[in-house]
N, C-alpha and C positions, 0 to 999 in steps of 0.2 A: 328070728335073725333078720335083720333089716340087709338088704342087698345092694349094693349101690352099682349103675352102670359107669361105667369107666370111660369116659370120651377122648378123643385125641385131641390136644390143643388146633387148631387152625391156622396155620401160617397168617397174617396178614397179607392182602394183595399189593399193597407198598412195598414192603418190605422182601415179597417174592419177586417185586420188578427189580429193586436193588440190586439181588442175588444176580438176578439174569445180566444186571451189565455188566458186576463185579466179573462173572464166569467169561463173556464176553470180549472185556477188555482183555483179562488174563491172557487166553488164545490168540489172541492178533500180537501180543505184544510175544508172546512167545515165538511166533509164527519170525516176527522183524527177529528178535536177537537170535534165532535157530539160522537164519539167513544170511545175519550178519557173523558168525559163528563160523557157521561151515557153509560157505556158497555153493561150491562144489555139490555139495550133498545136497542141497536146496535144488539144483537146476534139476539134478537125478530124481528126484521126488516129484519135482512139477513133470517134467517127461514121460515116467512112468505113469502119471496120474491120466494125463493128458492121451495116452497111448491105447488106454483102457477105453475113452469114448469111443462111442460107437458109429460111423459115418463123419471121421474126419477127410480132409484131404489128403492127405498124405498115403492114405488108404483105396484110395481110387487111381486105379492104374493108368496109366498115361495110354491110349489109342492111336494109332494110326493109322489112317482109310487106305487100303493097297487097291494099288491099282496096275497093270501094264505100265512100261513108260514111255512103248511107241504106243498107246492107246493114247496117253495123257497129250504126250508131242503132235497126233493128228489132233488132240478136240482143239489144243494152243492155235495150232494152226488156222483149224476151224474159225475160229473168233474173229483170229487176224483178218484172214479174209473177208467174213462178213462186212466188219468194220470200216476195211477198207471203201466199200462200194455201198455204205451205207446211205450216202450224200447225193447216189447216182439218181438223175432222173431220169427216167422210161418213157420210151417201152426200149428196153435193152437188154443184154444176158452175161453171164460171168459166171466162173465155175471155182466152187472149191474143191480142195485136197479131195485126193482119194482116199479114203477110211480104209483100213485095215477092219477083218472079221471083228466084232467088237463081240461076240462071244453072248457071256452074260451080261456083257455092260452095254450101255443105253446113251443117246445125246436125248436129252428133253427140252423139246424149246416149247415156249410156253407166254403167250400172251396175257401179257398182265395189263394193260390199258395204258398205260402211259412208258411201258418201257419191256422189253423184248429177253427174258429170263432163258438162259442155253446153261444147262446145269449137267454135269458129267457125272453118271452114277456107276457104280462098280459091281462088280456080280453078284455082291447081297443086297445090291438094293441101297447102300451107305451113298452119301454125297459126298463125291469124292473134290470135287473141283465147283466152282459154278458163275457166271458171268452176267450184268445185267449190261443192257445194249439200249437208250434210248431212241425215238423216234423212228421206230420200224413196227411193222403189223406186221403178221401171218398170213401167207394164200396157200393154197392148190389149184392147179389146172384141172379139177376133175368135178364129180358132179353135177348137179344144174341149178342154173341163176335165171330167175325171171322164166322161167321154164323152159330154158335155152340148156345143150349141154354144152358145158364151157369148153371143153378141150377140141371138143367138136367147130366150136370158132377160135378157139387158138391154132387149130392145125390151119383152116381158111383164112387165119391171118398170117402166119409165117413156113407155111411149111407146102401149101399147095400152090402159088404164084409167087410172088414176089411179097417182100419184107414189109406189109404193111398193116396197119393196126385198125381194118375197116372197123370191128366189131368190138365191144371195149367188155364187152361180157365174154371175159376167155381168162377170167380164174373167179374162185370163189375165199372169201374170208374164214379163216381158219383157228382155235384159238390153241392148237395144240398138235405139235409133231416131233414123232418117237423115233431116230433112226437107232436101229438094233440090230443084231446079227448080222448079216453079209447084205450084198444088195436087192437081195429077193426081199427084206424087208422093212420095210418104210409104214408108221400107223399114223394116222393125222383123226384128228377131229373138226371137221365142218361143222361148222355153226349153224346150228338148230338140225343139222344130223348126225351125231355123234360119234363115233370112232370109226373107223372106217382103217382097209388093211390092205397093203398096196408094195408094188416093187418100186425100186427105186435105180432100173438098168438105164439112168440118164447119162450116163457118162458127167456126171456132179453140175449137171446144169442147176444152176438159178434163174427165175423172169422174174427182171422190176417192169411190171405196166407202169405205175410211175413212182414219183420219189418216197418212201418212205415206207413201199412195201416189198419184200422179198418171196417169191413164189418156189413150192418144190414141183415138181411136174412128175407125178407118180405115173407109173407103168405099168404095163399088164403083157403077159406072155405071148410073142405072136407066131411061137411056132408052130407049124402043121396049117400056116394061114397063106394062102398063094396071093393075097389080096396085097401083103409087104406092109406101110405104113397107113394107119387109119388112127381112130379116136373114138371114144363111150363116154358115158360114165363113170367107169374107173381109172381115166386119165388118157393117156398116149400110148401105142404099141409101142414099145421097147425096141420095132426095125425104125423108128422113126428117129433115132438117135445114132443114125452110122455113120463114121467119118464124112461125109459128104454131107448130111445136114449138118453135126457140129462145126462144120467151116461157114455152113449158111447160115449159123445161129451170128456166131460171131464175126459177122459183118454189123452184125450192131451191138458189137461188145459194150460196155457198158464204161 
């Protein structure tokens, strides 16, 4: 008995493109008169379709960074002020607002080269607020310049005789300062010495030595000290800020 194998015909590949656009068109046109038909039902079907993707918008919940709002109303304030006396030329002084405990939250000012970043962060760490200030640089009165301590000639310039700017090494360039917590804390960073952690019992003193820069005059604890006001490396003793200098400051208000 002879056997014969049985083969399937082979579509041709013509004739299988055919197919594919006949089935093609079919769908799309179904797709219009289903739409044109029942609208209604058409919007329901894209929605539900649409609902099912995964990382739409509508899926992502809306945030809002919380913050205090007398925390936000002092850093407002804050700016205002700077701003203000932004223009001022030095050697002069000016004080801003009094800060409330700022807790977990932070003012960050931050030297960027060509413009002065004061960003308001909240107690996780979120950017709550944030402000950019042209034509101003960062100092501290602390540290040493030229191997001078600086605040050691800023007290020789205004605070041991008379109001006068003998010595012009009495702050140092800064590119980075954290005021936090209450005013035992103030962090800065000195250029080419890195962080550094400091009081800030200035009674909100600023020093422009001249136009375009704003200094913070950090502090250090002088009590158990019978000596009253002096000056280090870590900036100013905190008695050098009592009513009676702050009137002697601001005889060259700014």
């Amino acid at each position: 008995m002879i056997q014969m194998n049985k083969k399937r015909a082979a579509v041709p590949i013509d004739k299988m493109i055919v197919l594919l656009i006949l089935v093609a068109f079919a769908v799309v046109f179904g797709i219009i008169m289903f739409d044109q038909l029942f609208p209604e039902a058409s919007e329901s079907v894209i929605e539900s379709v649409i609902s099912t993707v995964p990382g739409q918008a509508d899926e992502i919940p809306e945030t809002e960074v919380q913050i205090d709002a007398n925390i936000e109303e002092a850093y407002d304030k804050f700016i205002e002020i700077i701003e203000e006396n932004k223009e001022k030329g030095g050697p002069c002084f000016f004080q801003y607002n009094k800060l409330p405990n700022l807790g977990k939250n932070s003012i960050k000012l931050s030297d960027e080269g060509e413009f002065l970043t004061i960003v308001l962060n909240n107690d996780l760490g979120q950017q709550a607020k944030w402000r950019q200030i042209t034509g101003l640089k960062l100092c501290v009165v602390a540290g040493k310049k030229d191997g001078e301590v600086v605040a050691q000639n800023f007290y020789e310039n205004y605070l041991k005789d008379s109001l006068s700017r003998k010595n012009s090494n009495d702050y140092n360039e800064a590119n980075e300062i954290l005021i936090f917590k209450d005013e035992d804390n103030l962090g800065y960073k000195i250029v080419g010495a890195g962080l550094v952690e400091g009081q800030r019992e200035n009674k909100q003193l600023l020093y422009v030595p001249e136009k375009g820069k704003i200094c913070f005059l950090p502090t250090f604890g002088g009590w158990g000290s019978d000596w009253g006001c002096d000056a280090d490396e870590e900036g100013l003793d905190n008695d050098c800020f009592d009513t009676a200098d702050i009137n002697k400051f601001m005889q060259k208000k700014c």
